[in-house]
N, C-alpha and C positions, 0 to 999 in steps of 0.2 A: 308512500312507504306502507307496507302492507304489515299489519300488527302480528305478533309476535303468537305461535299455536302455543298451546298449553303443555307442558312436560310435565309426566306423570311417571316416578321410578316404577315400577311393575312388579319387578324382580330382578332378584344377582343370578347368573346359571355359572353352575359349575360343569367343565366337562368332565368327562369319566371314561374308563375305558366298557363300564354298562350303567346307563343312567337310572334304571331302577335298580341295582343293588344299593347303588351310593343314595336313592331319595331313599331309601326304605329304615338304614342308617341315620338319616337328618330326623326323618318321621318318628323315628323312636326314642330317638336323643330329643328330639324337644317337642315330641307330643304331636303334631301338627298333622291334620289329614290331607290325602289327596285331593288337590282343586283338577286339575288336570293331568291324564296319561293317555301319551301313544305312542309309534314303536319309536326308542329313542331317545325321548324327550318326558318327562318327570313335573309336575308343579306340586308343591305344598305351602301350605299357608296356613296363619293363625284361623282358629276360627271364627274371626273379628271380623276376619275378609282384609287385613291389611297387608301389605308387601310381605312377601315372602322368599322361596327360595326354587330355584328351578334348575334340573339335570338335565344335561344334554350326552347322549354316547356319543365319544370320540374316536373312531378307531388307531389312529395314532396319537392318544395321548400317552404322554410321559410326566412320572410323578416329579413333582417342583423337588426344589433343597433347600432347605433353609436349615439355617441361617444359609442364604442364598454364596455360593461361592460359579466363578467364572466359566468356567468346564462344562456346567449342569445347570438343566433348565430352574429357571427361577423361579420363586415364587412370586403371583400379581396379584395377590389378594390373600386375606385371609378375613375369618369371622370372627367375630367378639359376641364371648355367649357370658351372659350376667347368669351368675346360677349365686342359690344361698347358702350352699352347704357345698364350699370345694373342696375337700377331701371325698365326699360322698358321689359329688356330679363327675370327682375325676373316674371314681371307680365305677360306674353305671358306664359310662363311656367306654371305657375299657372291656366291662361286657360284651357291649354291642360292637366291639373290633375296634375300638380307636387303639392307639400305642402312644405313649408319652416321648417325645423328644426328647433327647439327651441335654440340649441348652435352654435353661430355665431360666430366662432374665428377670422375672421381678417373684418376690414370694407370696404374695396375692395374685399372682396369676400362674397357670398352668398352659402349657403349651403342648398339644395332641397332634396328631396325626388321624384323620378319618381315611375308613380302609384304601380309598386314590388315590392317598397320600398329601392332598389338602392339609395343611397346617390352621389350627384352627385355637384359641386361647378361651378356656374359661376362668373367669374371674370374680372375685367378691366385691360388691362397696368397702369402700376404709370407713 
């Protein structure tokens, strides 16, 4: 039996209908510079060097719905961004093009929209 290779996360990719509008978006909302770009495809990471987050252009994507209903394409992910001040991190967001969902399930967390329509939740510690 041949032993088992090693699995390393890398990165989450999100598609986009342009993957460097959407990195440039991430890059600014959470600070983080370019690791790699070319046509198409986006990486950013901390500058730790730890996992990060990477854009791919889809030329047929379609924005998710959530809360997810039948008819329309669903949402298969979403991010959880710890921020210390959410009143403050909702409006910085909002700057840089996020838009607030209409359904807000919990009141320590905040649920956005990043401009591709990626649904995405910032949140406090209790």
């Amino acid at each position: 039996m041949k032993p088992q290779p090693r699995f390393t996360l890398s990165a989450t990719t999100l598609d986009a209908p342009d993957a460097h509008d959407l990195a440039r978006f991430y890059q600014d909302l959470l600070g983080w510079p370019v690791r790699k770009e070319e046509p198409g495809w986006v990486e950013i990471a901390p500058p730790d060097g730890t996992v990060g987050l990477s854009f791919q252009t889809e030329p047929s994507y379609r924005r998710p719905r959530w809360p997810s209903t039948p008819a329309e394409q669903q949402m298969m992910m979403h991010l959880d961004i710890e921020v210390t001040d959410l009143p403050t991190a909702v409006e910085h967001a909002r700057a840089l093009g996020a838009t607030m969902a209409d359904f807000q399930p919990q009141d320590d967390v905040r649920v956005l929209y990043d401009p591709a329509g990626h649904p995405f939740c910032l949140w406090v510690p209790r």
